[in-house]
Structures are given as structure tokens and as C-alpha cells.
N, C-alpha and C positions, 0 to 999 in steps of 0.2 A: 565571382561572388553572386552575380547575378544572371539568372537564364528565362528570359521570356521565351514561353513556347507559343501563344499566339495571343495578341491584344485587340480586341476590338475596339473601333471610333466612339462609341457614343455606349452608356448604359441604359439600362430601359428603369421606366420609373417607379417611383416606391410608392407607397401607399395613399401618401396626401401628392401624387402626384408628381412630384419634384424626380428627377434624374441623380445619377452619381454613381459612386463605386462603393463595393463593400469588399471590405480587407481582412482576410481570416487567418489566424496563426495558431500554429500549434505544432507538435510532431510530425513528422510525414513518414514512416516507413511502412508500405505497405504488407511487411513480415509482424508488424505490432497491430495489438487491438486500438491501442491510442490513436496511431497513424492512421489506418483504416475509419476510425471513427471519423478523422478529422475531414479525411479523402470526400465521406456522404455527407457532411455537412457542406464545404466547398461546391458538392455536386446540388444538394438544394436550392442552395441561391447561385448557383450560375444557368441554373434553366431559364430565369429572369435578369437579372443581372449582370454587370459589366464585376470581374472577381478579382481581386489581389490573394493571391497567396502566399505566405510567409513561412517557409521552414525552420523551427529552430531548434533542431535534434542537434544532441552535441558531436563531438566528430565519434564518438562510439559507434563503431559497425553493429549495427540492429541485424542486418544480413548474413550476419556468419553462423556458423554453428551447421549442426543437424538437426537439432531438436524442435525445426519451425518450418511447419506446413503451409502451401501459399494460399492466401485468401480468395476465394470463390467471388467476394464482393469487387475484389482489387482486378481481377481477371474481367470479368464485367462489367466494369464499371464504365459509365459513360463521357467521364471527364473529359476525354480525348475532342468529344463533336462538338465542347462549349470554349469559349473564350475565355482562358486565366491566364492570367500575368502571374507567372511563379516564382520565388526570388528564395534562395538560403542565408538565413540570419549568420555572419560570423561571429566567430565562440567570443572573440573580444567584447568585453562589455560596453567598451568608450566605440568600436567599430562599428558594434551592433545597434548602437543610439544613433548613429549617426545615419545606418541605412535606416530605421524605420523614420524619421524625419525627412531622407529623400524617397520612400516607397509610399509614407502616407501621406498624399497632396490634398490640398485644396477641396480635390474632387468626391472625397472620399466622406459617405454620408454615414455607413455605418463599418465599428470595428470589433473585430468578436476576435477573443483570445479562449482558444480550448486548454485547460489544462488538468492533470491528471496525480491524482495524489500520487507522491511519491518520484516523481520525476520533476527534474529541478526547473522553476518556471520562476527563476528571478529576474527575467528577459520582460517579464508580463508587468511591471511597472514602466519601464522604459514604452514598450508599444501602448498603452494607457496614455501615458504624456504625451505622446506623441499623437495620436490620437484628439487630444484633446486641445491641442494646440491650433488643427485647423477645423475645431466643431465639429466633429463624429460623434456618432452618439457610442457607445463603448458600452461592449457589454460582453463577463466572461461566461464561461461555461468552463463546468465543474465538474465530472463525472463522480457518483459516489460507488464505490466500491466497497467489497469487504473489507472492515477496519478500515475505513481511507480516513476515520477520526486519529487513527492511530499510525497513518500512512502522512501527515501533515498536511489536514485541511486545516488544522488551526493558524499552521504558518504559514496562509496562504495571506491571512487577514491583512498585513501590513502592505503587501502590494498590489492586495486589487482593492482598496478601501476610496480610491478615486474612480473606480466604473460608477456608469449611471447607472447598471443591473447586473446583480449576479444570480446565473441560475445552475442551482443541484437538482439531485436525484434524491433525496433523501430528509425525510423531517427531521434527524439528528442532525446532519450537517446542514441544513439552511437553522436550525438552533443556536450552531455552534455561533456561526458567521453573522447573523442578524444578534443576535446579542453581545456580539463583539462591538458592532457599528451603530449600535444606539440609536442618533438622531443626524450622526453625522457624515453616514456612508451611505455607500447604496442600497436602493432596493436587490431584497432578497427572495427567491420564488426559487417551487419544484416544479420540475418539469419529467416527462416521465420517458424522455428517451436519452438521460442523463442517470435514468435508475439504473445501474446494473450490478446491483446486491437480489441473492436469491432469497426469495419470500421464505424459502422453508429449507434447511439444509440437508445436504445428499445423504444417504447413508454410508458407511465406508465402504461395502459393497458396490465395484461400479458394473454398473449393468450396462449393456450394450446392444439394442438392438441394430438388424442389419436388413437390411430390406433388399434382394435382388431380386434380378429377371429371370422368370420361370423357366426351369431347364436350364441355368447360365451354368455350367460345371464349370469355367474359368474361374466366371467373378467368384465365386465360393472358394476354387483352390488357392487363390487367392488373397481373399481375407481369411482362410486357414493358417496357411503359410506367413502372415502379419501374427495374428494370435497367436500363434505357434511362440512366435519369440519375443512373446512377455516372459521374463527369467521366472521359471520355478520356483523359486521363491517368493513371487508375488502373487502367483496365480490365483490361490486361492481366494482373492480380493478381487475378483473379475467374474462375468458370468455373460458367454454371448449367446442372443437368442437369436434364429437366422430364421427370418422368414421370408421364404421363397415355395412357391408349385413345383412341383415336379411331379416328372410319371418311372425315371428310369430310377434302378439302384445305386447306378454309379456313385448319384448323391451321397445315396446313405452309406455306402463306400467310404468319400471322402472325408464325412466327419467321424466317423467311425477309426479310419488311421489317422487323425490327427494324433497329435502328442499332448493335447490339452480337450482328449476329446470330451471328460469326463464334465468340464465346464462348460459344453456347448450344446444347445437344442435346436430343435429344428421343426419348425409348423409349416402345412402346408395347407392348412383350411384359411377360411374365408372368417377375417377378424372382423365383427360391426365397428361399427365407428366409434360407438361407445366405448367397447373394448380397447381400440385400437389408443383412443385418444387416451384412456385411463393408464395401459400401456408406453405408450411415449412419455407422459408426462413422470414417471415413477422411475423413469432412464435417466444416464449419468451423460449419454450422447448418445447418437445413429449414426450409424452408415448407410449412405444407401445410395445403390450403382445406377448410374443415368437415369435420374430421375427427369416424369415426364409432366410438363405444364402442370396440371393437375394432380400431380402426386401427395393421396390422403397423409401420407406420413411425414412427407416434408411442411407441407403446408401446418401439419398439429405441431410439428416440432420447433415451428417459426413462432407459432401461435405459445409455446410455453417457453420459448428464448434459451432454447439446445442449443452446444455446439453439435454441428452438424459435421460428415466426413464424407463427402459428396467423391466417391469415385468416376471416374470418364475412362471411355474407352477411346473417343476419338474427340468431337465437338465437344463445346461448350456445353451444360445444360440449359434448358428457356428456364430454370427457375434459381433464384438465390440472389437476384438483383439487390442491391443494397440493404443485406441481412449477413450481418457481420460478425455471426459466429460460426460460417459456413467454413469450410476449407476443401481444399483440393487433393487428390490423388490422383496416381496413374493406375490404370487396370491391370496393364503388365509386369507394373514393379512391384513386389508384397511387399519391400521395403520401403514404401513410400506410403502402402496404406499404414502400416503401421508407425512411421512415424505422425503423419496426418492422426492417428487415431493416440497417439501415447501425447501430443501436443492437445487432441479437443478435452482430453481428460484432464489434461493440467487448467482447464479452463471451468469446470464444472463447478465452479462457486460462482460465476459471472450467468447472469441471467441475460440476456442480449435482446435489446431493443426491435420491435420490430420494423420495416423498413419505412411507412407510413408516417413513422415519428420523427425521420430528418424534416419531411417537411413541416409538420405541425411546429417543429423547433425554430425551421426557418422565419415563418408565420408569426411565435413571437416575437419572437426576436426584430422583425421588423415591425410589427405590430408597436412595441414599447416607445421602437424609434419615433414614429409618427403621433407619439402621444398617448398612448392607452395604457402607459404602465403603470404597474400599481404605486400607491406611496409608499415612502422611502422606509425602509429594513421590515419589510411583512413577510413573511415568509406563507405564500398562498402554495396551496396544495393542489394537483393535477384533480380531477374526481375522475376519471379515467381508472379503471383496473386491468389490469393483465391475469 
């Protein structure tokens, strides 16, 4: 039931000073954007912090299927060189009260519960009480999503109405929730790496840019060979632009015999940035093959909260660190980029946080515990723009 992978002696301290643990629950599978989310939030406050982490995914295998790409963020991520006490909530509800009573001690100064419309988070009253049994300060976190009014944020109300903060993504839903709790619940606030509703909606056209390295005739035949086997019958909803240098024909060769060649273009000039950045943001995702530290298109695509389909040939790339609509392919397998790429597209209504904003989240979040949170049910708004 329980697996500690590594606990440190002592926590380091919070704001006004004082030591303790901070205890974080939510999803964990790093094949889900929830899990992933939950993953960078853990990794915020364990830079500082002594961390509990609490799993309480139900026994549904999240891992199975084909239709899910691995996370770029999950691959990277640096959870491993910090100190978390990891634990799995069991499905029993009478079991599952009873670990988070022996998981949240004494010690424990702050407790944050992530949860996610639409996935069942009736566990989150019990870790509250408990919680609040040995003086945590308690606070959930809300991601707002397309329709997550219609996804049951409204019935969230009844079990998080004993946190001392709750924080969304969204002025409808801190609406929903602050006028449910009147005078008698928590404070309500937006916060903006809990927004992940797109500002403006895609068109049903999904456009694709791909960004590879000049002269790469692999990575091209490649993501040909992925394209290729989107079914004819969908095609015509698809449009990829491939921008790469080149000096040989062979290129024009390869897009020329594809089987979908009729929807794919290819530039090999020098895009300004302007361009470039107008370009990415008017995309439904990217691809783009070993990207380097500074790569202008990954960095705009972080910048307008794309999923991303980061191909590798061999290493890791230095860039996608806790940006959590990146995902993973192989350079050798086309069936991998295209799965990777038929999964970033299922994602093109989620705008994706940039990585910046786990800590800013952390930052509240302890910020409130030490006193500075707002009064109870206001629903304060980021002034932050993406």
C-alpha cells in the first residue's frame, strides 16, 4: 500500500519561518495530462521542501492502450534528485481515511489536493479532514478545462467547502464555486497555471507545423511515413507545413511520393520571427525533431501553450522541462510519431501552462499558508496574460 522512495530528516522552512512537510494528492500517471500536472506541482515544492505524495488514481490502468504518447515533461523531470515520500491511496474509502490519517502527521504544515473535472475526487473530503485534524493549512487546486462547468465543477462544492483556499483557472468557475460558499467556505481565487481553456477556438482544419534539421531526409521520411497514415477519409481535415533547408532533391522527391502529398508543403526560407511566431500560434500542434536550447519555435509554441511532438533521435532534448503539453517520439519508428502526433491533436482545446507557473503556484500556495490570503469566497483574478 505504501512505497517510500526516499524521505529526508528534517524539511526546510516556509515563509514565516517555521519547518514542516507539505503533502500533495492527486493523480499520478505519467501517460495523463492530470498526472503530469500533478508530477510539476510535487516538483515545485520539493526544491524546498520536505514532500508527501499521495496517489489516488483508481485501479483503472491509465497505461494501456496505443493511443498515448510519453510525456517529454515526465522523461525530464527531476523528481528523482529530490526527497518525496510517495504513498498509493487504496480504492476502499473506510482504508483510504484511515491511510491519509497515518500519512498526514503532525508535521505536516501545508496540504494541497489537485483535482480535475470529471475524474472522480470523492477521496478529497476525507484528505481535507484529515488534514485538518493536525492544523494544515488546506488548499485545493482546480484545473479549469473545456466545459469542466459541465465536466462537474459544480459537484465539487460539497467536498472541498472545508479547505481554507480554493484555487481555478477560470472566472466562470471561481463564479460557480465562490457563490455556492457565500460566507461560509473557502476563499476562492484564479490562478493562471490552472487555466487550461483555449482563449480562442481552433478551427476544424488541424494545421501542423514540423520543424526539422536541414538536409535531415530520415526525419522527413519519417514524419511522411506517420502522415501518410492518417485514413483518407480524414485527410482532408489536416494540412502539414515542413519547414526545413535543404540543397538536394531527394527532399522534393520525398514529399512529392508521399500518398497525402497533395496536403503537405515545404519552405526552406528564412521565416522572421514575426512571421514565425504568427505562424505557430494559428497551429493546432508542432513537431519538431531534436530541438536545440534555443529553438525559436519551440520556445513560441511554449509561449502560446501547443501541444508539442518533440521527436529524438538519440538523447534527451536540453529543452521541454516542465511544459506539459510536450510529448515524445522515436525518429525511427513512424509509428510512434504518429501516434505522438494523433494524441497532441486530441489535446488542441487544452492551452498548456507554461513552466514558470508551477512555481508561481507554489509561491501561492504557500504565500496564503503564512497569511496573505485573500478573504473568504473573492474570487481574485491573475492580471497576468498569456
Amino acid at each position: 500500500m505504501s512505497q517510500v522512495e526516499v524521505q529526508s530528516s528534517a524539511g526546510q522552512a516556509f515563509q514565516d519561518g517555521t519547518t514542516g512537510k507539505v503533502v500533495i494528492a492527486g493523480p499520478s500517471s505519467a501517460m495523463t495530462i492530470p498526472g503530469i500536472v500533478v508530477s510539476q506541482i510535487v516538483e515545485a515544492f520539493a526544491r524546498n521542501h520536505e514532500v508527501v505524495r499521495i496517489k489516488v488514481d483508481s485501479r483503472t490502468d491509465f497505461d494501456s492502450g496505443l493511443f498515448r504518447a510519453p510525456s517529454l515533461a515526465a522523461a525530464l523531470r527531476e523528481i528523482d534528485d529530490f526527497r518525496v515520500e510517495i504513498h498509493d491511496a487504496p480504492s476502499s474509502q473506510w482504508l483510504r481515511g484511515e491511510s491519509f490519517d497515518a500519512w498526514i502527521t503532525p508535521e505536516v504544515r501545508v496540504a494541497v489536493a489537485f483535482v480535475w473535472p470529471g475524474i472522480d475526487s470523492r477521496w478529497v473530503r476525507q484528505f481535507i479532514a484529515a488534514a485538518k485534524e493536525v492544523g494544515a493549512w488546506t488548499t485545493v487546486v482546480c484545473a479549469s478545462v473545456p466545459k469542466s462547468a459541465h465536466h462537474g465543477i459544480g459537484n465539487l462544492i460539497d467536498l472541498i467547502r472545508e479547505a481554507d483556499l480554493v484555487l481555478v483557472g477560470s472566472e466562470a468557475d471561481a463564479e460557480v464555486l465562490g457563490s455556492s460558499f457565500v460566507s461560509l467556505g473557502p476563499a476562492v481565487e484564479m490562478h493562471l497555471a490552472l487555466s487550461l481553456t483555449k482563449k480562442v477556438p481552433r478551427p476544424p482544419v488541424k494545421r501542423i507545423m514540423a520543424f526539422l534539421p536541414r538536409d535531415d531526409a530520415q526525419s522527413l521520411s519519417t514524419l511522411l511515413a506517420a502522415f501518410d497514415s492518417i485514413p483518407e477519409a480524414w485527410i482532408e481535415n489536416y494540412r502539414l507545413t515542413v519547414v526545413m533547408r535543404y540543397t538536394d532533391s531527394p527532399v522534393l522527391s520525398l514529399i512529392e511520393d508521399c500518398y497525402h502529398s497533395e496536403f503537405v508543403s515545404l519552405t526552406k526560407d528564412h521565416i522572421a520571427s514575426g512571421d514565425l511566431q504568427e505562424m505557430v500560434a494559428s497551429s493546432s500542434a508542432l513537431i519538431i525533431a531534436d530541438p536545440v536550447f534555443d529553438s525559436r519555435a519551440f520556445l513560441m509554441a511554449v509561449d502560446s501553450g501547443l501541444p508539442i511532438v518533440v521527436v529524438v533521435s538519440a538523447d534527451l532534448p536540453g529543452v521541454g522541462r516542465g511544459y506539459v503539453g510536450a510529448l515524445l517520439a522515436d525518429l525511427d519508428r513512424p509509428v510512434s510519431v504518429f501516434v505522438a502526433l494523433a494524441h497532441a491533436l486530441r489535446l488542441t482545446d487544452l492551452q498548456f501552462p507554461r513552466p514558470a507557473e508551477w512555481d508561481e503556484l507554489e509561491q501561492r500556495i504557500l504565500g496564503s499558508s503564512s497569511g496573505s490570503a485573500p478573504a473568504p469566497n473573492t474570487a481574485e483574478s491573475t492580471t497576468r496574460s498569456r
